[in-house]
MIDRENMAR-454098 format. One record per residue (C-alpha): residue number from 1; residue in one letter; x, y negated, z. Coordinates in nm, 3 decimals, always signed. Each point is the difference from the previous one (the first is absolute). Layout:
BEGIN
TORGU    n  res       xx       yy       zz
TORGU  NUM    a        X        Y        Z
...
//
This chain:
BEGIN
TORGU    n  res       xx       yy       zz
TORGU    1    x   +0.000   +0.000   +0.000
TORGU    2    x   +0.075   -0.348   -0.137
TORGU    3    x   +0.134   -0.241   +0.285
TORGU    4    x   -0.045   -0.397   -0.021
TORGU    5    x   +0.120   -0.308   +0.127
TORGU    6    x   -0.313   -0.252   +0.046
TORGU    7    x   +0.136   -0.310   -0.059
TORGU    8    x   +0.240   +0.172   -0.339
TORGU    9    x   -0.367   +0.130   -0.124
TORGU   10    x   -0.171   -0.353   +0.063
TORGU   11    x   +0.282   -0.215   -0.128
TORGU   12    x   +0.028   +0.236   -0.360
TORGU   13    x   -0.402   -0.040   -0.013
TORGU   14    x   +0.039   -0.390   -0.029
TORGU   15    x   -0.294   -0.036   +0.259
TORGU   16    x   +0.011   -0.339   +0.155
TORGU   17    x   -0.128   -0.154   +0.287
TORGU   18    x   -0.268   -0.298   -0.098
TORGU   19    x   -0.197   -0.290   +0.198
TORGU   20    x   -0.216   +0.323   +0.123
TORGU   21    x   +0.154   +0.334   -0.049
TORGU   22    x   +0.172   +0.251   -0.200
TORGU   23    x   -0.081   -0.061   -0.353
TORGU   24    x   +0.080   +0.171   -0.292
TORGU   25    x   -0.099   +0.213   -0.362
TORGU   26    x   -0.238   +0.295   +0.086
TORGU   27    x   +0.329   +0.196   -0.180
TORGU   28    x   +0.235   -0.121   +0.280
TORGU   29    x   -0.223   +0.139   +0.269
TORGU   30    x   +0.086   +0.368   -0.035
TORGU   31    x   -0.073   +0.238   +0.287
TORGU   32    x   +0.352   -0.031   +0.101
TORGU   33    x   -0.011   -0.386   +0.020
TORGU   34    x   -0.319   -0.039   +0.205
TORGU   35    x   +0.191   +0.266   +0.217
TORGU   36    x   +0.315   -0.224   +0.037
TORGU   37    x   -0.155   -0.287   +0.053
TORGU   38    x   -0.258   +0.207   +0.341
TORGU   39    x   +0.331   +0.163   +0.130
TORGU   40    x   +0.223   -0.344   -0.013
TORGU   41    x   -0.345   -0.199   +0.187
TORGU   42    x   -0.041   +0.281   +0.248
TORGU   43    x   +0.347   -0.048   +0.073
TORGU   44    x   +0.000   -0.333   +0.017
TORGU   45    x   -0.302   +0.022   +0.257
TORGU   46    x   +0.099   +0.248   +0.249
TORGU   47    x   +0.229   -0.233   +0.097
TORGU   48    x   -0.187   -0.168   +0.185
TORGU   49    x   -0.377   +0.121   +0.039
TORGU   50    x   -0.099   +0.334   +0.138
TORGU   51    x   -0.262   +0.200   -0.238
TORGU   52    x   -0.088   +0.337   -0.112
TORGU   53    x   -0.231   -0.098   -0.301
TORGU   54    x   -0.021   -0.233   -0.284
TORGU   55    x   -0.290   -0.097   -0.166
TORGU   56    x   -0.018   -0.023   -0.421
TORGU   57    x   -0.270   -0.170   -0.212
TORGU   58    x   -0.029   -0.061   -0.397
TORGU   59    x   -0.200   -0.237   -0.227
TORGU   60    x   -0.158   +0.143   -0.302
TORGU   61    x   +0.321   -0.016   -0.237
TORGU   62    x   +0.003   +0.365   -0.202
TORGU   63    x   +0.409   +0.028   +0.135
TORGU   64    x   -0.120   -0.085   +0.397
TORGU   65    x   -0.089   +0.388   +0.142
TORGU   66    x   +0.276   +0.168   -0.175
TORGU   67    x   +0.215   -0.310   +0.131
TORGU   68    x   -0.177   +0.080   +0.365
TORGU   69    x   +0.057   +0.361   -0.031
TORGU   70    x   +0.383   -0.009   -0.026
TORGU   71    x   -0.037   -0.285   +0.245
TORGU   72    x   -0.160   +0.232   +0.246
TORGU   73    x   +0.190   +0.309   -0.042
TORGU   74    x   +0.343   -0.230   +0.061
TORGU   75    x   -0.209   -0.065   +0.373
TORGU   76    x   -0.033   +0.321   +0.042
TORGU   77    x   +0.360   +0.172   -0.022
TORGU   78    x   +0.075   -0.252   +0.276
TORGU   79    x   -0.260   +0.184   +0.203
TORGU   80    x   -0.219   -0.291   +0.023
TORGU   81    x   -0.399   +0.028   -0.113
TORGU   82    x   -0.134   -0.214   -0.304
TORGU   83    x   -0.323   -0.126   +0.045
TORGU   84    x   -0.154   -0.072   -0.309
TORGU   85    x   -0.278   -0.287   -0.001
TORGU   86    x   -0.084   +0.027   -0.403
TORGU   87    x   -0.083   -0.315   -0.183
TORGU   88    x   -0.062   -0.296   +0.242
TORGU   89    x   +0.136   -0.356   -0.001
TORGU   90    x   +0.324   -0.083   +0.078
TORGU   91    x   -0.081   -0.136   +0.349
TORGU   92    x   -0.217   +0.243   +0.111
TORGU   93    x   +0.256   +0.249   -0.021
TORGU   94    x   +0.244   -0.273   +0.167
TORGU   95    x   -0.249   -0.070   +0.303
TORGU   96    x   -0.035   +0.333   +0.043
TORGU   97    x   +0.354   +0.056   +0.036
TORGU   98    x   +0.070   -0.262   +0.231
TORGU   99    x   -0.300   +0.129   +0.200
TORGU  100    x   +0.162   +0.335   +0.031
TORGU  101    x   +0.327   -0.086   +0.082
TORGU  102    x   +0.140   +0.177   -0.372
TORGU  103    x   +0.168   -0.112   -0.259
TORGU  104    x   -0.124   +0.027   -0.393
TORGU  105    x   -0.010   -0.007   -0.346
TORGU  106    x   -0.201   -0.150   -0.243
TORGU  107    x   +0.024   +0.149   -0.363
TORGU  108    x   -0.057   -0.312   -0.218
TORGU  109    x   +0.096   -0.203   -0.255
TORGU  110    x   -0.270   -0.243   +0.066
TORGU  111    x   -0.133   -0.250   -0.300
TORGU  112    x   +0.286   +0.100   -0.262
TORGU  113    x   -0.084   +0.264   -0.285
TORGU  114    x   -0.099   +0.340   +0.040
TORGU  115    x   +0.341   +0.109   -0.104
TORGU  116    x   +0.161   -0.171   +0.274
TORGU  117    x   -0.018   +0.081   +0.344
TORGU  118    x   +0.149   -0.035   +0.367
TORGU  119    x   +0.059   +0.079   +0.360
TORGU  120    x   -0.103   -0.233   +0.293
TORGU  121    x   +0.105   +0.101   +0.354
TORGU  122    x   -0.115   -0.099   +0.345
TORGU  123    x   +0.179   -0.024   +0.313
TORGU  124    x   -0.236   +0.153   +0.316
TORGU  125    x   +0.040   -0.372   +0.070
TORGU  126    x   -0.118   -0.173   -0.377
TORGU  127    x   +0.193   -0.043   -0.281
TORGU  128    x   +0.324   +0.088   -0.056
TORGU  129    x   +0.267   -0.284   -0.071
TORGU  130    x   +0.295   -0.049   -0.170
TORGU  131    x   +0.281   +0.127   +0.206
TORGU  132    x   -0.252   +0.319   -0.021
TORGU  133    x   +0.001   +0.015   -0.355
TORGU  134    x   +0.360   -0.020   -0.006
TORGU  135    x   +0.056   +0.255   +0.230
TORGU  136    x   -0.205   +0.250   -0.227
TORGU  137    x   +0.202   -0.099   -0.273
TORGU  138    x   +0.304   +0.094   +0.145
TORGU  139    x   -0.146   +0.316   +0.166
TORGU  140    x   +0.247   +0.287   +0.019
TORGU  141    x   -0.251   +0.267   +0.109
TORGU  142    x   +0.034   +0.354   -0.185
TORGU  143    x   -0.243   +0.207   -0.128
TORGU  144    x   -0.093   +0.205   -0.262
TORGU  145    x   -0.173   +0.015   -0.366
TORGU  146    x   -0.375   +0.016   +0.008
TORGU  147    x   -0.144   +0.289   -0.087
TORGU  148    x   -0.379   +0.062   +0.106
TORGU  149    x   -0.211   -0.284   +0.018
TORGU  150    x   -0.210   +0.054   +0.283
TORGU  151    x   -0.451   -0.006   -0.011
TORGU  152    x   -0.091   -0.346   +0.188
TORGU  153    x   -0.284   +0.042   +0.205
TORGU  154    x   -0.213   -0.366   +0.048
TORGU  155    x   -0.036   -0.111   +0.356
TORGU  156    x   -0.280   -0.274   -0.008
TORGU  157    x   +0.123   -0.195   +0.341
TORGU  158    x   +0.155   -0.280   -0.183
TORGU  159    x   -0.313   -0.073   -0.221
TORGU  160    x   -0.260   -0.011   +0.296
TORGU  161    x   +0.281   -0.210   +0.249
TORGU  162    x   -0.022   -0.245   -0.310
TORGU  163    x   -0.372   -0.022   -0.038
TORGU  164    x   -0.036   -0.028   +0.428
TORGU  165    x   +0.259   -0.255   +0.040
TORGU  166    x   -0.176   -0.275   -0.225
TORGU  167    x   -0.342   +0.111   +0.086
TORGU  168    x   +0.068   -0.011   +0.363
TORGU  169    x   +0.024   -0.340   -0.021
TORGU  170    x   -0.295   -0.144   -0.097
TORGU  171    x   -0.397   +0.120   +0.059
TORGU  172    x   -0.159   +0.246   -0.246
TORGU  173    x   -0.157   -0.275   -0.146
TORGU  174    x   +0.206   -0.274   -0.085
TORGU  175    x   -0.047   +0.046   -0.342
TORGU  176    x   -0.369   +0.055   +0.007
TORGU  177    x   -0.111   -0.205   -0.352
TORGU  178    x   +0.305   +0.014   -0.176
TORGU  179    x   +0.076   +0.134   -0.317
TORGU  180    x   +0.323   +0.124   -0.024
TORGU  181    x   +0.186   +0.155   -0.362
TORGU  182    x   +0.274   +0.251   +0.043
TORGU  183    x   +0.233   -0.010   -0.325
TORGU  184    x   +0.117   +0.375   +0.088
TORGU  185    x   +0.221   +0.049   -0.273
TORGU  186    x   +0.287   +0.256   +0.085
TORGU  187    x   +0.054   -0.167   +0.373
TORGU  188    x   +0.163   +0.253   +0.243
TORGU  189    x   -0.295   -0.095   +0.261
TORGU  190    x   -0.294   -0.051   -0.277
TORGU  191    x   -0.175   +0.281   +0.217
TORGU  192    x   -0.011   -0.166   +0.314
TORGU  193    x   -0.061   -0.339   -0.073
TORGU  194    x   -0.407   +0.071   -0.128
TORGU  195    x   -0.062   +0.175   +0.337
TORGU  196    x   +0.218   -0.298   +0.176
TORGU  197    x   -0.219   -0.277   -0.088
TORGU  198    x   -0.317   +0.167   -0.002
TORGU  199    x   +0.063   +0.102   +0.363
TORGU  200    x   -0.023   -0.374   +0.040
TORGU  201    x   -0.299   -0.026   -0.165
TORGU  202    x   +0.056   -0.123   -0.313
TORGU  203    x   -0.164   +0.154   -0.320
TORGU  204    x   +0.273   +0.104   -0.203
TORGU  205    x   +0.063   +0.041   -0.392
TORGU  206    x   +0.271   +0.212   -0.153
TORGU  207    x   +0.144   -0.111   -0.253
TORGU  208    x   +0.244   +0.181   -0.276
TORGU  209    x   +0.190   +0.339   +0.137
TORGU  210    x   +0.237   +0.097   -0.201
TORGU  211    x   +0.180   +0.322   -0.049
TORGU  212    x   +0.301   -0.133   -0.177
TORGU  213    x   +0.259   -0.218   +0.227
TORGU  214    x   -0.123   -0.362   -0.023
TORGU  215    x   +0.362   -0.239   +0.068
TORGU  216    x   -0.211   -0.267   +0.165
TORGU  217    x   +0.204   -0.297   +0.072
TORGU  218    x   -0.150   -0.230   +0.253
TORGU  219    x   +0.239   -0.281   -0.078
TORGU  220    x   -0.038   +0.014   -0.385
TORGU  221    x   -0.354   +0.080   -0.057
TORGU  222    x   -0.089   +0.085   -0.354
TORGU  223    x   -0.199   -0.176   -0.226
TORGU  224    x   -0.260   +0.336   +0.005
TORGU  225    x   -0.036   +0.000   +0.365
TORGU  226    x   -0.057   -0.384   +0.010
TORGU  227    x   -0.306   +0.016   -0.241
TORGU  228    x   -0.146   +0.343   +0.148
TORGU  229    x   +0.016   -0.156   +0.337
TORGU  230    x   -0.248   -0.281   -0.124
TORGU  231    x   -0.216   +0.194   -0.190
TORGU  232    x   -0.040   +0.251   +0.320
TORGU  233    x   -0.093   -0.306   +0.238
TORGU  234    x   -0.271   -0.103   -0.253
TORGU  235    x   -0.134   +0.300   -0.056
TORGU  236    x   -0.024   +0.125   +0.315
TORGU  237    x   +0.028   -0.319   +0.175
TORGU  238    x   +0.290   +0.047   +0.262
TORGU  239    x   +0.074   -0.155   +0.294
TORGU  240    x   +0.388   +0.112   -0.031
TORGU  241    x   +0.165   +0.292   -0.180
TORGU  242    x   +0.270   +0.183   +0.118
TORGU  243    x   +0.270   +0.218   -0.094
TORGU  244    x   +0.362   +0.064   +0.068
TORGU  245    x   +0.355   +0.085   -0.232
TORGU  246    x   +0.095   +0.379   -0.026
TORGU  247    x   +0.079   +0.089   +0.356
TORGU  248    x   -0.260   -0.203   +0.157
TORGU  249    x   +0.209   -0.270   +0.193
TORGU  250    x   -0.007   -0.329   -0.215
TORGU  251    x   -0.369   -0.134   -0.037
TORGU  252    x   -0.189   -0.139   -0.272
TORGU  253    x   -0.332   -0.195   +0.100
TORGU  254    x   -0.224   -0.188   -0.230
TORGU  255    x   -0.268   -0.234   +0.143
TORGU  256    x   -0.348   -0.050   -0.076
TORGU  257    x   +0.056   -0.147   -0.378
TORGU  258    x   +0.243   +0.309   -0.039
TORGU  259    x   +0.325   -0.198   -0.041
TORGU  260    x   +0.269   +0.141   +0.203
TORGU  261    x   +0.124   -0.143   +0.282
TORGU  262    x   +0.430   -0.014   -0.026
TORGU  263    x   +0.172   +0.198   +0.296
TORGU  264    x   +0.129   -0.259   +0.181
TORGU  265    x   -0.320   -0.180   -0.019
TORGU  266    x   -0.159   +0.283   +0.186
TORGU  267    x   +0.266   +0.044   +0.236
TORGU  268    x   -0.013   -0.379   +0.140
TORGU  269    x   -0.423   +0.037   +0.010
TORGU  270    x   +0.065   +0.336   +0.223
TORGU  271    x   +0.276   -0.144   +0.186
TORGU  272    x   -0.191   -0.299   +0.083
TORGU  273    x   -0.346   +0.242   +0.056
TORGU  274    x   +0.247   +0.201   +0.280
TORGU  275    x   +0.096   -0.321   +0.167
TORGU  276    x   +0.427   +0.084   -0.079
TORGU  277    x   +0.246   -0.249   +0.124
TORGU  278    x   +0.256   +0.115   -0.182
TORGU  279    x   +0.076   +0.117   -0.338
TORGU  280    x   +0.286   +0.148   -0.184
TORGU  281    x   -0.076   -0.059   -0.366
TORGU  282    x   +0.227   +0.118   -0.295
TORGU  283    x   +0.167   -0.341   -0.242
TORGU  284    x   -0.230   +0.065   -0.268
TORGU  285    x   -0.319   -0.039   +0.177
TORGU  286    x   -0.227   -0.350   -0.059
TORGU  287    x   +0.068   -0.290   +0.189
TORGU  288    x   -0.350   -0.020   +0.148
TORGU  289    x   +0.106   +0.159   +0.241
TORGU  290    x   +0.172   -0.242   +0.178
TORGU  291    x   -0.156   -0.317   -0.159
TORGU  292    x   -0.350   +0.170   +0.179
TORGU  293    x   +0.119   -0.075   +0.324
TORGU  294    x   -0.148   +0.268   +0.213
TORGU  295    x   +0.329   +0.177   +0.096
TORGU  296    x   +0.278   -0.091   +0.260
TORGU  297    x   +0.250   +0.136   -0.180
TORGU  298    x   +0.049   +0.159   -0.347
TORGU  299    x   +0.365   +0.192   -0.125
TORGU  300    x   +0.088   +0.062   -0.330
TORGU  301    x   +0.168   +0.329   -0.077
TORGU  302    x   +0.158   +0.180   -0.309
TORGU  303    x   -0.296   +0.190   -0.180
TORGU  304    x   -0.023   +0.354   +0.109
TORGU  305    x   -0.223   +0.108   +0.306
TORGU  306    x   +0.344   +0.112   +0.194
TORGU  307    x   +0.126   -0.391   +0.046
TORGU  308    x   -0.349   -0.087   +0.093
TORGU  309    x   +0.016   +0.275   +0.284
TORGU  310    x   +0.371   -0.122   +0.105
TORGU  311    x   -0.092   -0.341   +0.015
TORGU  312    x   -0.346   +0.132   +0.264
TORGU  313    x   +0.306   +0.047   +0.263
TORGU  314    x   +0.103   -0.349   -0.028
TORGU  315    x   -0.404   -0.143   +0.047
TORGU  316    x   -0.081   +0.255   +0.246
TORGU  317    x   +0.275   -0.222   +0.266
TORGU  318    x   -0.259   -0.310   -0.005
TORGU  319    x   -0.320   +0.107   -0.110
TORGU  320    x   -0.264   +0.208   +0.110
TORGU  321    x   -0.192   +0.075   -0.319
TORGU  322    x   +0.205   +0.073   -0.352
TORGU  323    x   -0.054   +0.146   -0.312
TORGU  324    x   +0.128   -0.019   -0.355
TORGU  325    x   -0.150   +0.039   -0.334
TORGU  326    x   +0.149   +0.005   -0.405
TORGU  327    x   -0.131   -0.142   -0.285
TORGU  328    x   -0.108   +0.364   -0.094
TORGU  329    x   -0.249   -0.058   +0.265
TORGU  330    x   +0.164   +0.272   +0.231
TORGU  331    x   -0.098   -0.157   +0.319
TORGU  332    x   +0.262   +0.194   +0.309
TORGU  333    x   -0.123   -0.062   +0.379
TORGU  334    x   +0.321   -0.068   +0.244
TORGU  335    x   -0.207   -0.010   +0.327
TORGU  336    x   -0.323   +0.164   +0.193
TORGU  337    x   -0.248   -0.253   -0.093
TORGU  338    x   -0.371   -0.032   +0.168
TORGU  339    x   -0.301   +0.023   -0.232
TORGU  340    x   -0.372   -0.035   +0.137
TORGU  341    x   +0.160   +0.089   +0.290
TORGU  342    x   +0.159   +0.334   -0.095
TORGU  343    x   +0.349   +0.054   -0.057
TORGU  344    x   +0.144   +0.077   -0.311
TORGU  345    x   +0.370   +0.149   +0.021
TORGU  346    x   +0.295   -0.153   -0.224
TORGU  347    x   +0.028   +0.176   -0.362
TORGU  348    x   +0.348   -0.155   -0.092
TORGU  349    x   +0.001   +0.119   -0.386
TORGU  350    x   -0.237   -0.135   -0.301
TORGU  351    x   -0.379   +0.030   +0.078
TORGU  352    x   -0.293   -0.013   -0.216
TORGU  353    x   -0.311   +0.019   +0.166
TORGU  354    x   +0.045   -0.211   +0.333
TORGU  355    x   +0.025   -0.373   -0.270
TORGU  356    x   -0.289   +0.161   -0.184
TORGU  357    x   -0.208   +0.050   +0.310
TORGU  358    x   +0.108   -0.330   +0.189
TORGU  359    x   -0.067   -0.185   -0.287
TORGU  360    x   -0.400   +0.098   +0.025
TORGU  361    x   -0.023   -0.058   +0.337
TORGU  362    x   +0.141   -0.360   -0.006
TORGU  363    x   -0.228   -0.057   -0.299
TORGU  364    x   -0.313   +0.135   +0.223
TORGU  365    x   -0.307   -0.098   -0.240
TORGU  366    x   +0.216   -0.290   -0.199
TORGU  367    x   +0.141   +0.142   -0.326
TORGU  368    x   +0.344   +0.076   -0.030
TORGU  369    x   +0.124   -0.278   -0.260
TORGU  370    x   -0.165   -0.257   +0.298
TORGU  371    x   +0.378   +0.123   +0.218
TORGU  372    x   +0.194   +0.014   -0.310
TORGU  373    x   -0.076   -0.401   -0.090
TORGU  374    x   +0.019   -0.166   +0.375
TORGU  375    x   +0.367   +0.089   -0.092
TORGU  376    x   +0.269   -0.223   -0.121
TORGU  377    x   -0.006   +0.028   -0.378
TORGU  378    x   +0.295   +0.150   -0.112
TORGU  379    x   -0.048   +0.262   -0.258
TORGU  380    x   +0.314   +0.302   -0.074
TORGU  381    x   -0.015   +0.216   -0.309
TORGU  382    x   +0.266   +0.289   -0.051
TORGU  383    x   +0.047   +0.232   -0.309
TORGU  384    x   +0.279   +0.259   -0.136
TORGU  385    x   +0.232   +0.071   -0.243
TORGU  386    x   -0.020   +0.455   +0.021
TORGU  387    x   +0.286   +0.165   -0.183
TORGU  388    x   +0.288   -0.241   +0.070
TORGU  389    x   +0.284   +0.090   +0.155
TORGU  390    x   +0.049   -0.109   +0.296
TORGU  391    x   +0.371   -0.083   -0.056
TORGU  392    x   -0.099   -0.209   -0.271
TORGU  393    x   -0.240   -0.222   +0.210
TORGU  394    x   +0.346   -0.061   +0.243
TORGU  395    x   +0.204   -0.077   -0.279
TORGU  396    x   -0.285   -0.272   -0.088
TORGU  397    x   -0.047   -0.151   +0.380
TORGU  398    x   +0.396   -0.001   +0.028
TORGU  399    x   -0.018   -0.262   -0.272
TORGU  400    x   -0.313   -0.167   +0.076
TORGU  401    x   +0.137   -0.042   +0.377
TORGU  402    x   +0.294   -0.232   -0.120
TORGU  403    x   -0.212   -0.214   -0.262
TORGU  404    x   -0.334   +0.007   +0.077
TORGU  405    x   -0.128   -0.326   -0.154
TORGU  406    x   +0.136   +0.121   -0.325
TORGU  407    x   -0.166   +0.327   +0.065
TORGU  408    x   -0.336   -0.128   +0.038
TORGU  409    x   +0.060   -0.196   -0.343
TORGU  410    x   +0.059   +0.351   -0.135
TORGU  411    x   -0.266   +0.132   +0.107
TORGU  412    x   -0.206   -0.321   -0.169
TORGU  413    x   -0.193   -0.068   +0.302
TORGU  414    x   -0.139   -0.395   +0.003
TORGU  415    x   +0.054   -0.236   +0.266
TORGU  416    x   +0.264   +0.248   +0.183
TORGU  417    x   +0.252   -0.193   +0.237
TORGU  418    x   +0.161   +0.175   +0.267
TORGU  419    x   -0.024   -0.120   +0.345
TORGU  420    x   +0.196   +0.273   +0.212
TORGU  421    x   +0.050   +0.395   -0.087
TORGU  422    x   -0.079   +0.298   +0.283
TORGU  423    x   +0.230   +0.265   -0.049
TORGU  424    x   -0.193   +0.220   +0.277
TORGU  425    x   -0.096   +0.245   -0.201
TORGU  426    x   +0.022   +0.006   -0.397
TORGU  427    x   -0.003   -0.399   -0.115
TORGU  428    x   -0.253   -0.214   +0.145
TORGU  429    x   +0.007   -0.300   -0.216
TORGU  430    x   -0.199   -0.344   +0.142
TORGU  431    x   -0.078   -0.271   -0.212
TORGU  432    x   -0.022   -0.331   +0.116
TORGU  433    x   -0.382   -0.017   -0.121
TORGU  434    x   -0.082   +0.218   +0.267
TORGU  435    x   -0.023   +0.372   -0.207
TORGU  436    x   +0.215   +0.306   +0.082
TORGU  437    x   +0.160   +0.282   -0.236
TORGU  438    x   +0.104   +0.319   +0.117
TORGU  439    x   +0.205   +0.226   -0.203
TORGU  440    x   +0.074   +0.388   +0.189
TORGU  441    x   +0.123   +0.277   -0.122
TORGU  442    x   -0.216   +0.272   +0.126
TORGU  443    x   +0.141   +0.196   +0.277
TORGU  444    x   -0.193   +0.350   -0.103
TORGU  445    x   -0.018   +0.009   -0.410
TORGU  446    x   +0.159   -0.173   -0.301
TORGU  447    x   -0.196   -0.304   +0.052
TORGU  448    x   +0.081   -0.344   -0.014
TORGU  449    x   -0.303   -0.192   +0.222
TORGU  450    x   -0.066   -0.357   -0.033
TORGU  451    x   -0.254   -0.198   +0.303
TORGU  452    x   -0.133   -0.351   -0.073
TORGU  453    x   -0.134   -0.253   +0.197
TORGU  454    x   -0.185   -0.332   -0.070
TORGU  455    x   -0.262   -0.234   +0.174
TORGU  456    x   -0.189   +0.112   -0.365
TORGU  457    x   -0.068   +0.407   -0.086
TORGU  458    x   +0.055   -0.046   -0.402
TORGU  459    x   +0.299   -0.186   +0.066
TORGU  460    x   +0.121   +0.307   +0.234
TORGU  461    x   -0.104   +0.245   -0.289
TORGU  462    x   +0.186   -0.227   -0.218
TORGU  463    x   +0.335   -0.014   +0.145
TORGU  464    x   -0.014   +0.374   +0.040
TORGU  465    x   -0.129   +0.097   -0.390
TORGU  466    x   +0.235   -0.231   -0.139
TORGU  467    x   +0.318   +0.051   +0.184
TORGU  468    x   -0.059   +0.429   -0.042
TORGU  469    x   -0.053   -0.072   -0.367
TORGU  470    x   +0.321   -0.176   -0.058
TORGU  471    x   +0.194   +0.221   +0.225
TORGU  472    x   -0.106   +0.305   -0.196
TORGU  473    x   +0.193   -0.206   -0.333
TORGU  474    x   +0.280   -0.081   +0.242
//
């Protein structure tokens, strides 16, 4: 029998460590790989937490059991049990974890293509962080070829924790008159969101399962969804439609009128619904935030739920009541916070449902576009370049870093003057008229992302269209 090196096999696979995860070609994650990469976190765990099991869930990817199985079967030759939890969202299978004091693995690849996919793992504390992912990558752990992939047997504990955690919260009828639209799609927790709300008594609407992968990307929303999503609120005349990326932790809302609400958007409305004090907030998220004026304090990270989670140490020394949120809408809870008067434990990885659900309850009987316009006016648009290599888009920021002004005339974008650069994360380019320009390479596919923001929404569309356009003839 074969023996192997874990971090040999995971450095020859070319797997790489993104904002969120292991991510990688569906033809990188061989049996051996997923193995690798279990043995070299297991190792890098028992260092310091005490467990005998470790808990594995998938989203509905066509690669994610087999990736599971060899996932599990790694768990158990180090004599530990795999508990398998099936297809649930990402943090349900993280709450759970952290409930039961065990550490685990989420096989996902999240909103990129079905031939793409990924490994997030969880600390029995949260997230893991990057002196964690380093020390998988340098794992020296042992072990040998896989051989039989093991028969997962579903456990459905992490599915009805979910459901009971948001419901606990608020009485059985708090959405008693609402109409609410579930865009199912291929979501990893499409099953338990139709029972979720309805347990809160709203009459709910499926909308579009698919059984083909669906890369839904919550911070570049496609042209398709935007027009379904106001044809489905005037047929069926919505008060808010919900649905989620692959794996179920990055939300997308749409409000009465079926326009959807942008992440960050929803993350200041909850935030502000949970009375926070505190937020940590990724770069690239809309100014709003702190030109609303209903936080003490607001940090801006690099763009990647880890940073957000490192900087909820810093907040957690002066404030009582934090939380962070992206501009994906993945909204992460740093502290116990009371709702109604019931408690509602910290979740500190990307959430769907809680901005979803807050979001109705501050709106009461008011429609939700009523929240959305009491805010400051500042209006973000984002977009994508797929297919380009990612080496290429630093090449491109390299240059654009030293010149900017004469980048912007490159990219043929009108009444462009550069006030100040942030170098953060990506470049962050403010004009002196007031509007922002993000360029990012993304930190999980061959993407090159581009954020806008304005005080007008065409003029944030604008800057985006225009400056992707004349990148793609750069």
């Amino acid at each position: 029998m074969d023996t192997l090196l874990a971090c040999q096999v995971i450095k020859r696979s070319g797997i790489k460590f993104g904002t969120s995860g292991a991510r990688g070609l569906v033809t990188q994650f061989t049996a051996d790989v997923c193995a690798a990469f279990t043995y070299a976190f297991i190792e890098s765990m028992v260092e310091n937490f005490s467990f005998k099991q470790v808990a594995i869930a998938i989203d509905n990817r066509p690669s994610s059991y087999k990736m599971a199985q060899a996932c599990a079967q790694a768990i158990q030759k180090l004599g530990l049990e795999a508990i398998y939890y099936g297809v649930v969202p990402t943090p349900a299978l993280a709450y759970l974890a952290m409930q039961d004091n065990m550490p685990a693995i989420m096989v996902t690849g999240s909103h990129i293509p079905f031939d793409r996919n990924g490994l997030k793992f969880y600390r029995p504390d949260g997230e893991i962080n990057k002196a964690d992912e380093l020390a998988i990558l340098e794992a020296i752990s042992v072990f040998e070829a896989v051989t039989d992939l093991p028969e997962l047997i579903v456990n459905d504990k992490a599915a009805v924790q979910y459901i009971e955690r948001y419901t606990s919260l608020f009485d059985s009828k708090m959405l008693t008159g609402k109409r609410i639209g579930i865009y199912e799609h291929s979501s990893a927790g499409r099953d338990l969101y139709v029972p979720l709300f309805e347990a809160l008594g709203a009459e709910v609407i499926a909308l579009e399962r698919s059984d083909k992968f669906v890369p839904i990307d919550t911070e570049a929303v496609t042209m398709v969804d935007i027009e379904r999503a106001k044809l489905w609120s005037q047929q069926y005349n919505f008060d808010l439609i919900f649905s989620t990326d692959g794996d179920g932790d990055r939300p997308l809302v749409a409000d009465e009128q079926g326009n959807w609400l942008r992440g960050d958007v929803l993350g200041l409305l909850c935030a502000d619904a949970m009375n926070i004090e505190a937020l940590a907030v990724p770069v690239s998220c809309n100014t709003a935030i702190e030109s609303c004026n209903l936080f003490k304090h607001v940090s801006r990270t690099k763009i990647g739920s880890p940073y957000v989670i490192a900087e909820f140490e810093n907040l957690t020394k002066t404030y009582s009541l934090i939380a962070g949120f992206e501009a994906n809408g993945g909204f992460l809870l740093g502290s116990d916070v009371e709702i109604n008067g019931r408690l509602i434990k910290a979740l500190s990885t990307r959430d769907a449902v809680l901005p979803a659900l807050m979001l109705l309850s501050a709106a009461k009987q008011k429609p939700i576009s009523s929240l959305v316009n009491k805010l400051p006016q500042r209006f973000t648009f984002s977009d994508r370049i797929q297919n380009f290599a990612t080496e290429k888009s630093i090449a491109i920021l390299a240059i654009a870093k030293q010149q900017p002004d004469i980048f912007l005339q490159q990219l043929e974008l009108k009444n462009s003057k550069v006030e100040y650069i942030d170098e953060t994360d990506g470049l962050r380019i403010i004009l002196v008229c007031g509007d922002i320009i993000h360029f990012r390479p993304s930190g999980n596919a061959p993407e090159l992302r581009c954020y806008a923001e304005s005080n007008c929404n065409e003029q944030a569309q604008y800057l985006v269209k225009q400056a992707l356009h004349k990148i793609i003839a750069i």
